[in-house]
Structures are given as structure tokens and as C-alpha cells.
C-alpha positions as CSV (number, residue, x, y, z in Angstrom):
1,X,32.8,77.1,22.5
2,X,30.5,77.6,19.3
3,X,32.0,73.9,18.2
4,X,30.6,72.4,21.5
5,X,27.7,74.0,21.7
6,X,27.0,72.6,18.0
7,X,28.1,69.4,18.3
8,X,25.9,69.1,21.4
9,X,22.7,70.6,19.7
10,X,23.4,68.0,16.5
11,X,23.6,65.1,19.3
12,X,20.3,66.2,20.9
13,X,18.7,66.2,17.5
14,X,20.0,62.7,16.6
15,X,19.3,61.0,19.7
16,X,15.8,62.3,19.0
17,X,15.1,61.2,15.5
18,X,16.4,58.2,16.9
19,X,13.9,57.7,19.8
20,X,11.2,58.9,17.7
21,X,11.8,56.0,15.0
22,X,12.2,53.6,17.7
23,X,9.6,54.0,20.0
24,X,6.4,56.1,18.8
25,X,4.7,54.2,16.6
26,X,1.2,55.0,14.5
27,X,-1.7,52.9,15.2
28,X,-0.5,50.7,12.0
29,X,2.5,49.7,13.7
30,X,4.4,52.3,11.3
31,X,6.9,54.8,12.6
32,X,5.9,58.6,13.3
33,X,9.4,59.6,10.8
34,X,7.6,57.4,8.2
35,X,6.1,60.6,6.2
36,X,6.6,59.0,3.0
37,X,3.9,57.1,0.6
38,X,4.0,53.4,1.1
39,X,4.7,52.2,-2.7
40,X,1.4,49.7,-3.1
41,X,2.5,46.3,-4.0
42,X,1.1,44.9,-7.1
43,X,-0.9,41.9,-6.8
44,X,-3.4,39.4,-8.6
45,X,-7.4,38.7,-7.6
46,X,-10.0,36.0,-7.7
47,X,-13.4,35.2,-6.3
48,X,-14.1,31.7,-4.2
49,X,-15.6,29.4,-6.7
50,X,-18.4,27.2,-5.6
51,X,-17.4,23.9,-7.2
52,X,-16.6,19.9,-6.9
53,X,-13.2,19.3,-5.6
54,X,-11.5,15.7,-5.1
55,X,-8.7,14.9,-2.3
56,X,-6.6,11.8,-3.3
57,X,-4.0,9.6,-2.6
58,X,-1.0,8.8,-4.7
59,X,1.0,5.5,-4.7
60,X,3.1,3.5,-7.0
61,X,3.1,-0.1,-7.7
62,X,2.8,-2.9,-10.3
63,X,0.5,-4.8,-12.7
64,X,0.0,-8.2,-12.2
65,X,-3.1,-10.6,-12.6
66,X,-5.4,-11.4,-9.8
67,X,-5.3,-14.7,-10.2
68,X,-1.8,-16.3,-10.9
69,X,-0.1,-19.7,-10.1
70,X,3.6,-21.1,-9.8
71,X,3.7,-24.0,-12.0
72,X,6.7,-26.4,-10.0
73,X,7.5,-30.1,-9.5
74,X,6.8,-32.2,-6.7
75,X,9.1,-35.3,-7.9
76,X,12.4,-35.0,-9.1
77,X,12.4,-36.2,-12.8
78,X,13.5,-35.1,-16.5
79,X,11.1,-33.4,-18.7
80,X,10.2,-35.6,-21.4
81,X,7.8,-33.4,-23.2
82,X,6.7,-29.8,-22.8
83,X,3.3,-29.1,-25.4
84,X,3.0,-25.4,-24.3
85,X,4.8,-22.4,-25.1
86,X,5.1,-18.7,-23.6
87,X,1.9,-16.9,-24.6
88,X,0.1,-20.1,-25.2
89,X,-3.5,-20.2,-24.1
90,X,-4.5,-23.1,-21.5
91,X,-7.8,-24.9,-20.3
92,X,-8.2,-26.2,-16.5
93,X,-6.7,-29.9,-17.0
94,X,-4.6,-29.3,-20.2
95,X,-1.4,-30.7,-20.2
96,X,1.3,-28.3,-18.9
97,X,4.3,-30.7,-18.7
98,X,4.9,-34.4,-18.8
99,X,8.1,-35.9,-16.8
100,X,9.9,-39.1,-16.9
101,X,8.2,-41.8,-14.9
102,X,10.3,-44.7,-15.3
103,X,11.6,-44.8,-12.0
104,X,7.8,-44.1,-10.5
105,X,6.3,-46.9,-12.1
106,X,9.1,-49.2,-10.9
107,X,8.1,-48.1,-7.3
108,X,4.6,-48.7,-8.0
109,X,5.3,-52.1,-9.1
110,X,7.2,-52.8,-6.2
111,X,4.6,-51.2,-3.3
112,X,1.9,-53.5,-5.4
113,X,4.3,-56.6,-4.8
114,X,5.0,-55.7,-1.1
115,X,0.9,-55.9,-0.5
116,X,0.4,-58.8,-2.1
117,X,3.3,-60.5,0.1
118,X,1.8,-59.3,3.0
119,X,-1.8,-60.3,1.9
120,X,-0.5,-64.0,2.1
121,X,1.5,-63.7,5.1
122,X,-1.7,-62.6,6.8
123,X,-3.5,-65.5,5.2
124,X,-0.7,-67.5,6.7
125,X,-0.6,-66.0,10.2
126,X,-4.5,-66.4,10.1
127,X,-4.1,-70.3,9.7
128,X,-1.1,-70.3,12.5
129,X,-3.5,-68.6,15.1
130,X,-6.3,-70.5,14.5
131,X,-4.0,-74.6,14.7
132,X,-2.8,-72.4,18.1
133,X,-6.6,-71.9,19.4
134,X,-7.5,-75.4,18.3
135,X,-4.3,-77.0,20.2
136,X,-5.4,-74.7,23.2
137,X,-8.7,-75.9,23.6
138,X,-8.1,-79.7,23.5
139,X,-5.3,-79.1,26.4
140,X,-8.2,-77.2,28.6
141,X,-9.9,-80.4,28.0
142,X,-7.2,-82.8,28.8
143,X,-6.4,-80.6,32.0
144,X,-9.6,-80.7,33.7
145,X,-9.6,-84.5,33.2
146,X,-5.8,-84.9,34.7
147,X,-4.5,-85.9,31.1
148,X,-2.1,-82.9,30.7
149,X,0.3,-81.5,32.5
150,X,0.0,-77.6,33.9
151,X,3.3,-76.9,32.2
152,X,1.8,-78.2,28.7
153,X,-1.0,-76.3,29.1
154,X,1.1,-73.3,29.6
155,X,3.2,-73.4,26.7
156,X,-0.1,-73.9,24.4
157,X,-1.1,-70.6,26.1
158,X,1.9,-68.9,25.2
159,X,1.5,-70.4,21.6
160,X,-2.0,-69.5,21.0
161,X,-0.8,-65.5,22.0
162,X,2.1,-65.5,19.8
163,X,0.2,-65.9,16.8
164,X,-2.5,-64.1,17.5
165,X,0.2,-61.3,17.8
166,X,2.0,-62.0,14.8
167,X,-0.9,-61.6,12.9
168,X,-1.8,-58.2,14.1
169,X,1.9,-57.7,13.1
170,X,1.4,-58.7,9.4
171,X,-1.8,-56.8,9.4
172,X,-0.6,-53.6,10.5
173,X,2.3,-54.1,7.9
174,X,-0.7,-54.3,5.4
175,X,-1.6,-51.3,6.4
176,X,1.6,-50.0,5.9
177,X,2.3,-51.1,2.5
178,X,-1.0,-50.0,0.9
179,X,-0.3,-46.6,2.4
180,X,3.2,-46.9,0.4
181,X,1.5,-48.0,-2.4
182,X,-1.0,-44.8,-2.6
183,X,2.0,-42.7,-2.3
184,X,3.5,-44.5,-5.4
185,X,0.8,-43.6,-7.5
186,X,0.8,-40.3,-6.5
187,X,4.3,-39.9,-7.5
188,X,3.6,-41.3,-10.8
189,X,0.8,-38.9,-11.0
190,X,2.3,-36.1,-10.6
191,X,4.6,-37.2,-13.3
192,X,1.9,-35.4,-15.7
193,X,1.7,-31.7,-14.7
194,X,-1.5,-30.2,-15.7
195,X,-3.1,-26.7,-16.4
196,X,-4.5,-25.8,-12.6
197,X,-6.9,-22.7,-13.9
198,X,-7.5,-21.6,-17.1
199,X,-4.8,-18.7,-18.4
200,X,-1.8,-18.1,-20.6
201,X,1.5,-18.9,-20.0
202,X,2.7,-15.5,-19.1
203,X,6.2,-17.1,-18.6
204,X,8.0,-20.4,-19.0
205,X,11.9,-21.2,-16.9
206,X,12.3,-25.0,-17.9
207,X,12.2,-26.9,-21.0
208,X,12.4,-30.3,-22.4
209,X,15.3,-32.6,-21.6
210,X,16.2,-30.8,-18.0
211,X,16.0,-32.2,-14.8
212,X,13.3,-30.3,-12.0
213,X,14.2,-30.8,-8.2
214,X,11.4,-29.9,-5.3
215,X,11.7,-27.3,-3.0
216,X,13.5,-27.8,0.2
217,X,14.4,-25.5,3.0
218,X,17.2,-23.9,1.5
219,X,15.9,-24.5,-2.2
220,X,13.0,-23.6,-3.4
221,X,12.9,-25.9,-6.4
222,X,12.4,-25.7,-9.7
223,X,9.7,-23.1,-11.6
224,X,8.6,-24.7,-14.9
225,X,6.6,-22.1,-16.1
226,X,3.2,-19.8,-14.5
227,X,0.3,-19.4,-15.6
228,X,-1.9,-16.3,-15.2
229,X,-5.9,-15.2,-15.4
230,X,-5.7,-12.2,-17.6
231,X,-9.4,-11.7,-16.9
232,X,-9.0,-10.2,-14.3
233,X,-6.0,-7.6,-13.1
234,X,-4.8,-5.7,-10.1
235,X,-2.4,-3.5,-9.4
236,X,-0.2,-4.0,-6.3
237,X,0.4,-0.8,-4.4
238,X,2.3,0.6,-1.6
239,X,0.6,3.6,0.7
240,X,2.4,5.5,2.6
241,X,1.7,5.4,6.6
242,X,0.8,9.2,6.6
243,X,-2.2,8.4,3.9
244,X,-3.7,5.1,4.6
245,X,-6.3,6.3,7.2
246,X,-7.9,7.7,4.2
247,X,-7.9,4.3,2.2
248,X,-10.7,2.3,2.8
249,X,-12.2,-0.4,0.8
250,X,-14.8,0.3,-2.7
251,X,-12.8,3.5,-2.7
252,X,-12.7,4.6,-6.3
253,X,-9.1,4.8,-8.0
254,X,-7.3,5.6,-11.4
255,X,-4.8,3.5,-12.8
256,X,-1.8,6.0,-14.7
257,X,0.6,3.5,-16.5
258,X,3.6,4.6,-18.0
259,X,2.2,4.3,-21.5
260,X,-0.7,6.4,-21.3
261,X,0.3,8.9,-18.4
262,X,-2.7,11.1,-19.4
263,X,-6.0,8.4,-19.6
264,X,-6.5,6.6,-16.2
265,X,-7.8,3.2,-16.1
266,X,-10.5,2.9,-13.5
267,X,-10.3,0.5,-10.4
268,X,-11.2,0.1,-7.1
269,X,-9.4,-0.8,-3.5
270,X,-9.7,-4.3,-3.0
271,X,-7.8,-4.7,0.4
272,X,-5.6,-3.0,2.2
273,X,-3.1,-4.6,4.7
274,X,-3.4,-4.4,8.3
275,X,0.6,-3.9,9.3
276,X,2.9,-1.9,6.8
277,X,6.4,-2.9,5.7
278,X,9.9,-1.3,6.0
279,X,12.4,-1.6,3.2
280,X,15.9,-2.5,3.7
281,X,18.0,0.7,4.9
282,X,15.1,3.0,5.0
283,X,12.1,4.7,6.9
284,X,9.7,5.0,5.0
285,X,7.0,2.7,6.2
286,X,4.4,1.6,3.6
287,X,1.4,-0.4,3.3
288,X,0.7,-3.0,0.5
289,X,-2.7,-2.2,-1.3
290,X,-4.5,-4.2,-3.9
291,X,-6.7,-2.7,-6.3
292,X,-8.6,-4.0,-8.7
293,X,-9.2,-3.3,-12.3
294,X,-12.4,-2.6,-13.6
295,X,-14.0,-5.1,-16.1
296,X,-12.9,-3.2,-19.8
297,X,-10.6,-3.5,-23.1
298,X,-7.7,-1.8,-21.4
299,X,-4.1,-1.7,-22.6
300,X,-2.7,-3.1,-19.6
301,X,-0.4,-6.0,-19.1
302,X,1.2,-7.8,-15.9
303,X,4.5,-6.0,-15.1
304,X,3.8,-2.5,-16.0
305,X,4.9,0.4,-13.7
306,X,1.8,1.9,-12.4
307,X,0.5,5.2,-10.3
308,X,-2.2,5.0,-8.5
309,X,-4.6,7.4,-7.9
310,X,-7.4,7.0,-5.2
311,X,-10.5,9.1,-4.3
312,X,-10.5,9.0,-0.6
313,X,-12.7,11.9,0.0
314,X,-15.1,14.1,-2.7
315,X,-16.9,17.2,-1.7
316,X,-19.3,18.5,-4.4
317,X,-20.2,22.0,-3.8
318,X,-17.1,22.9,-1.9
319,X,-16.0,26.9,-1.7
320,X,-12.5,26.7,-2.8
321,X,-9.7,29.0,-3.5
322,X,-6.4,28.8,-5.7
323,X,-4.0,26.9,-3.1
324,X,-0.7,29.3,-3.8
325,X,-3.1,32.0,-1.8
326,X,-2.8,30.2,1.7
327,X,0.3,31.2,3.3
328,X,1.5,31.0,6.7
329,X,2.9,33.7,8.9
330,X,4.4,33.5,12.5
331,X,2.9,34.6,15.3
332,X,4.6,37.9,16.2
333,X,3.9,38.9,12.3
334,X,0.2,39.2,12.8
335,X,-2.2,41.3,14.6
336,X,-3.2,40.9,17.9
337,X,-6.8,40.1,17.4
338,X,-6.3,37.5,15.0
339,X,-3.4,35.4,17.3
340,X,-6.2,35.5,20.1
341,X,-8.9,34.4,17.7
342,X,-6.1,31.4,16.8
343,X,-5.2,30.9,20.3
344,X,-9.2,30.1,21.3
345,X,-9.2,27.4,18.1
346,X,-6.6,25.6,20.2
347,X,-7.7,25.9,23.6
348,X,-8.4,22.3,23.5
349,X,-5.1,21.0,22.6
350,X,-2.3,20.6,24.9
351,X,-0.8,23.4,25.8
352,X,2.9,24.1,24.0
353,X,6.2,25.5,25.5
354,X,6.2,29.8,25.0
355,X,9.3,29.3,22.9
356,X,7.7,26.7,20.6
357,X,4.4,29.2,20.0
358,X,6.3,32.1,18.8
359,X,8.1,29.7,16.3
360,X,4.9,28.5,15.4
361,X,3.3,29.0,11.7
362,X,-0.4,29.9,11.5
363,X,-2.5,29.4,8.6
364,X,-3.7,32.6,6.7
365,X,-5.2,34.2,3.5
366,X,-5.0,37.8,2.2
367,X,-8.0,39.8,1.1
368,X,-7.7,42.9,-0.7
369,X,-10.5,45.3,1.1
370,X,-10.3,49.1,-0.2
371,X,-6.8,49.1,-1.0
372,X,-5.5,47.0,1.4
373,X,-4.6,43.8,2.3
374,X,-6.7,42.4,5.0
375,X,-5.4,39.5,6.7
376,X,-7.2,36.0,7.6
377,X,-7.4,33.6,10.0
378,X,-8.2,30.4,7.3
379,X,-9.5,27.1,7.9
380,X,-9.1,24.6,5.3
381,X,-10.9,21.1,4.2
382,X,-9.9,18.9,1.7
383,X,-7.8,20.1,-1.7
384,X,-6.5,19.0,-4.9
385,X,-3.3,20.2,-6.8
386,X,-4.6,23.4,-7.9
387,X,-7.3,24.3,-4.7
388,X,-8.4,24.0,-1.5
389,X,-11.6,24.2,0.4
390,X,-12.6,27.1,2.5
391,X,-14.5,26.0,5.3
392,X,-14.2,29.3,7.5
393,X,-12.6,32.7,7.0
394,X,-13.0,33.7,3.4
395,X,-16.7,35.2,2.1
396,X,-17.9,34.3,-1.5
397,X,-17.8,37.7,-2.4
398,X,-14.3,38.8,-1.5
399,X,-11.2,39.3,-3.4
400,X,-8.5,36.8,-2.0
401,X,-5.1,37.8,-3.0
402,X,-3.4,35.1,-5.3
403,X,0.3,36.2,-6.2
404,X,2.4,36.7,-7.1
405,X,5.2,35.1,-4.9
406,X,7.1,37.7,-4.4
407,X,4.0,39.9,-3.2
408,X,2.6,37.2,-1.4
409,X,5.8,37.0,0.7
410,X,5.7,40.7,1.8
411,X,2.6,40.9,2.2
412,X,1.4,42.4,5.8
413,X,-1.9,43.3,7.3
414,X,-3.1,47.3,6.5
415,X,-0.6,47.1,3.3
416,X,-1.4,48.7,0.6
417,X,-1.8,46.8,-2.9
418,X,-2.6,47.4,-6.1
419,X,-4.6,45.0,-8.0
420,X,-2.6,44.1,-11.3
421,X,-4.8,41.6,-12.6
422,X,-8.2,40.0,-11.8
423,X,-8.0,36.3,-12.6
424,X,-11.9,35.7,-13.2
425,X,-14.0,33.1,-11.4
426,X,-14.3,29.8,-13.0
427,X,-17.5,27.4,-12.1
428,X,-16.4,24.7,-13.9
429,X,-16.4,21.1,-12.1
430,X,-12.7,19.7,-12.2
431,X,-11.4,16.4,-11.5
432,X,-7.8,16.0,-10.7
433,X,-7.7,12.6,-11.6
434,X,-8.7,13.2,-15.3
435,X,-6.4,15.9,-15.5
436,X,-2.8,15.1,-13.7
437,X,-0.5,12.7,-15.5
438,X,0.7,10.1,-13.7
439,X,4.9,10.2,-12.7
440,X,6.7,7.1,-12.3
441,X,9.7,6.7,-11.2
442,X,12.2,3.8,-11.4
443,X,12.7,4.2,-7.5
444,X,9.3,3.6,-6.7
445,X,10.1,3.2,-3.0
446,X,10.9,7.2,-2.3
447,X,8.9,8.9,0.1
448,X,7.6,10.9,-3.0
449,X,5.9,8.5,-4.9
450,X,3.6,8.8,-2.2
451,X,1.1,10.9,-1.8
452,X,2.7,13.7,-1.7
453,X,1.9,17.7,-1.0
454,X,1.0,20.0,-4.1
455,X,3.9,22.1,-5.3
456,X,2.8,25.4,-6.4
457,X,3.8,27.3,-9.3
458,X,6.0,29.6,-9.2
459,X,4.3,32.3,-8.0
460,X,2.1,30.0,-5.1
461,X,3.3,28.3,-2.1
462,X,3.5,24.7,-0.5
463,X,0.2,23.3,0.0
464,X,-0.4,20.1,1.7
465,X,-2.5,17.4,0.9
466,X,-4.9,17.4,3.5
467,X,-5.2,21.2,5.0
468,X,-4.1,23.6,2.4
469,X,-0.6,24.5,3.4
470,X,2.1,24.1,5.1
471,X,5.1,26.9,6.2
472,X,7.8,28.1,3.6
């Protein structure tokens, strides 16, 4: 009897402790049972900083002149003689390439002979129709005097309209054979293949002694050689879809080229196209954007690998925070109040599934206010790879909790920290473009040559591009 009556007082006592830790709670959210110090989790500091901050866009893409022509053949013929070399510099008019024109000139001797026949046919034909007129008229006048017969008359007729037909004939043929003989000459013109612009040969395919075919519609023909406008460069770039709202043209860029990755060369968006492109096998949609070099002595050359850097949108006295601070949390693992004040943002927007809310991340920053950590609701502008803009939520004069990681990651509302380090406020202006070196990659086609989202270090978070953050 003593065993039951223990066994059943023990059972009362755990079914109690049990109730107790699952179902009375302290106003914190912490269990009545939980008697015990909460060890403070040690944590690093810093102040907003009022400061410039830059958001840009990232793309890859190529070197290559702004000006640039396809030297080719329009006859078919065998180079004779070729003056010019790769590297060579040219003059508009200079001679590029010179091509056998034996054949041409024959033609153009033989259109000239084919006018000059038909010149003296229509002399001929001339004199036919005007014996046919003259014959005419004296049987009009024998006719009305009885002297002719109707049938004679009507043959001269016929007469007098066949040559005045066979010498539009010849005439039209004229016409014909002068337009054959312009053509001949143009043949033999193009025979001599001349500098179009003024350049250097940035590259040369044919040389002396080979044969060069036109294009057709299954052969484009032959390329003797092209000449480019150094003057003036470009770089040919490819945005991705998600950041070419932001590109607009005059926008301010840096150049990053695989021999200097630190010292951008400055440029400027020329044009951007109005309908993107897919590569083969992938779906990554990208839009083709020129931009143009700024006038300078510049080590750049056509062909070079290039990242491109462009300022799509500056703000100058922008309160801004170290981006591995934002983090996000869902919704059932913040208070109350703060849900509700998130819920009114996005009143506006169309309303989501209940299932899809409580998966959903929101946006937040940590404060440390008298031992604690204070959690808030943050709304972000623009940002670079090391900040972001506050725009509401954080106060110039409050400590936002910065790392690391694995804090950052426990972190709750009401817990208790313990400041290990204060990192101290900088003022200094920063420009990300001056600062980042540029990555290029041989697959210059991935999704992540774009512009991409900032990767924290190791003790921050994911931040995106354009609001701060986005979920681990």
C-alpha cells in the first residue's frame, strides 16, 4: 500500500511540473519552471552612419570599338595585291585590297560594244520608220484621188506601225544595255577595295593569291580583313531582366577589365535594348547594353573580358547600417505588436493564403536597449555590398546589433546580450565602385555575373541588392 500511495504522489508531482512548463508562461513568453539566469549572448555594436551610399548593377560583357566594319567582296576574284597588314593604320579611301579584274574589264568591253550596236540599230530603225511614213502618205494621196487600191493602202499602214514598233524595240534594248554597261563598271570597281573609315586593321582572314566568293544565302562569303575606330570604344553588355528597370540612359558606369580588376575605367550607358535574349538551353533572360567609354588614355583593347558596373541610383546623406544586421524572422517568432504593425504595411497588397503568411519572412533589425535585444520592424532603401539604407525603424542614436552570426541567429526579442565589442561609427563617404574588384568569369552567361545580391561575411547574412535582405 505505501508503494501505491508513492508511486501515485510521484505521478501527481510529475504531471504537474509538466503542466506548469507547458502551459503558464511569464509575460516574456518564458516558462514559470525557468528559475535559472538566461546566459546573455555576446554580441557586437554600431551607430547608423549618415553617409553617401551607391546601389549598382553588375553585368559582364566585351570590348569592342564603336565604330567597326567587315571588310568582304562583292565580286568573285583572286587577290592580286594586299598593301596592308594586321595593326596597320588606314585613312578613308586608302587602298585595302586590289583583286584581279581581267574578266571585269572584258565585260566592260563587251556591254560598251552591245551599246554601240544598238546605237546604230536605232539609227537604222529610225531611217525604216521614217521611208514607212513617207510611203504612207503618198498612198493617202493616191487613195483620195482613186489611184490606189484600199488593200495597198492597208498594207502601207501595217508597214508604217511595224517600224515605228521596232524602233521602240531597239530603243528599249538601249536602255537595257547601258544599264548592263553601268553594272560592268561597277564590277570592275569594286575590283579595288578601299579603306571605308579611318582605323586599323584589328584583323586580317585573306591574303594575296586566294580566291574571295560573295555571300549567298547559305554562305556568307568571304572576310578579307576589318577595320576598326579605336577612338572611340564600348563595351557590349548583358543585364539581367531582374535589373534593367534600373538602367536607363547617361547612367554613370565603371569599366573592371581583367587586367586591372581594382581601377575602373569610366563610361556611360549608351542604349539599352528594348526585348532581351535567351541563350540556348537556359533561362536566364538578359538584355544587351552598350556602354560607352569615356574619352581618355586607357589600357583597353577590343576583345577584353569586361564587368560592368553601373550607378543606377545614389543617395547622398543616406542613414545606413552594416547589411549582415538585417535579418529576417517568421512570423510566429515575433511579437505580437510588431506582426500587426507589419500586417497594416501590407494592407494594400493582395491578400495571401493563411498558410503562406505564417511561412512568410519579415524584415527586421536588433537593437540592444538596457541589456536587451529589442526587435525591429526595418524598412530598407537602396544598399551597396557592405550597407543598406534605413529609411524607417532604426534612430541615429541607437545601438543596432551587428554579429556575430551565430548570435544574430538566436537572437529573440527581450533576450539578454552582452555587448562584446563596439565597432565605432565611421562618416566616411564610400563608393563601391572604387572599392570592389571586378570578377570575371569565363562563363559570362550564369545568372551570377549579373547583378547579384551581397554575400555577407561570415558573421552577416544575405542581403539583396535592392532592399537589404533576403531570408536564410
Amino acid at each position: 500500500m505505501r508503494k501505491v500511495l508513492f508511486v501515485l504522489v510521484f505521478g501527481g508531482f510529475v504531471a504537474g511540473v509538466f503542466f506548469l512548463n507547458s502551459f503558464v508562461r511569464t509575460p516574456d513568453g518564458q516558462s514559470v519552471l525557468n528559475v535559472a539566469g538566461q546566459t546573455p549572448l555576446e554580441v557586437t555594436v554600431t551607430r547608423p552612419v549618415q553617409r553617401s551610399i551607391v546601389k549598382t548593377v553588375q553585368a559582364p560583357g566585351e570590348v569592342e570599338a564603336f565604330l567597326e566594319v567587315d571588310i568582304s567582296a562583292e565580286v568573285v576574284a583572286k587577290i592580286v595585291e594586299m598593301p596592308v597588314e594586321e595593326g596597320d593604320r588606314v585613312k578613308k579611301g586608302d587602298l585595302l585590297c586590289r583583286l584581279d579584274d581581267a574578266d571585269y574589264r572584258a565585260r566592260l568591253r563587251s556591254a560598251e560594244a552591245g551599246v554601240e550596236k544598238l546605237r546604230a540599230s536605232i539609227t537604222q530603225a529610225e531611217a525604216d520608220y521614217d521611208k514607212a511614213s513617207r510611203d504612207l502618205s503618198r498612198q493617202i494621196r493616191l487613195s483620195e484621188s482613186d489611184a490606189t487600191s484600199s488593200t495597198e493602202l492597208a498594207d502601207y499602214k501595217t508597214a508604217e506601225i511595224r517600224s515605228r514598233a521596232l524602233l521602240d524595240i531597239r530603243r528599249q534594248e538601249l536602255i537595257e544595255a547601258e544599264s548592263m554597261l553601268d553594272a560592268a563598271k561597277e564590277d570592275l570597281a569594286r575590283t579595288v577595295i578601299t579603306a571605308p573609315i579611318d582605323g586599323i586593321v584589328s584583323q586580317r582572314f585573306a591574303k594575296a593569291g586566294e580566291v574571295v566568293v560573295t555571300g549567298t544565302m547559305n554562305n556568307p562569303g568571304t572576310r578579307i580583313m576589318v577595320i576598326s575606330d579605336l577612338s572611340k570604344m564600348q563595351v557590349r553588355c548583358r543585364v539581367d531582366e531582374s535589373d534593367v528597370p534600373d538602367v536607363k540612359v547617361d547612367q554613370v558606369a565603371r569599366i573592371f577589365l581583367q587586367s586591372d580588376l581594382y581601377h575602373g575605367v569610366p563610361g556611360r550607358v549608351y542604349r539599352v535594348a528594348s526585348k532581351g535574349t535567351r541563350a540556348t538551353g537556359r533561362d536566364v533572360v538578359t538584355f544587351e547594353t552598350l556602354i560607352l567609354v569615356e574619352p581618355g588614355d586607357f589600357p583597353i583593347k577590343p576583345g577584353m573580358n569586361a564587368n560592368v558596373e553601373i550607378e543606377v541610383q545614389r543617395c547622398d546623406d543616406a542613414l545606413t547600417i552594416p547589411i549582415q544586421a538585417v535579418v529576417h524572422r517568421k512570423r510566429k517568432d515575433l511579437p505580437e505588436n510588431l506582426v500587426a504593425q507589419y500586417d497594416e504595411t501590407k494592407k494594400n497588397l493582395e491578400a495571401a493564403s493563411e498558410k503562406r503568411r505564417q511561412a512568410e519572412f519579415i524584415k527586421v533589425v536588433f537593437c540592444k536597449q538596457r541589456g536587451e535585444a529589442s526587435v525591429r520592424l526595418l524598412e530598407t532603401g537602396i544598399s551597396d555590398e557592405t550597407s543598406v539604407e534605413v529609411v524607417r525603424g532604426v534612430a541615429p542614436d541607437e545601438q543596432v546589433i551587428t554579429g556575430p552570426f551565430r548570435s544574430l541567429d538566436q537572437l529573440k526579442d527581450k533576450a539578454a546580450v552582452k555587448v562584446m565589442e563596439e565597432k565605432p561609427a565611421s562618416n566616411t563617404n564610400t563608393n563601391v565602385n572604387d572599392n570592389k574588384s571586378a570578377d570575371v568569369s569565363s562563363d559570362n552567361d550564369n545568372r551570377s555575373d549579373s547583378a547579384t545580391p551581397a554575400e555577407a561575411s561570415e558573421e552577416g547574412v544575405v542581403a539583396s541588392s535592392s532592399d537589404g535582405g533576403s531570408p536564410k
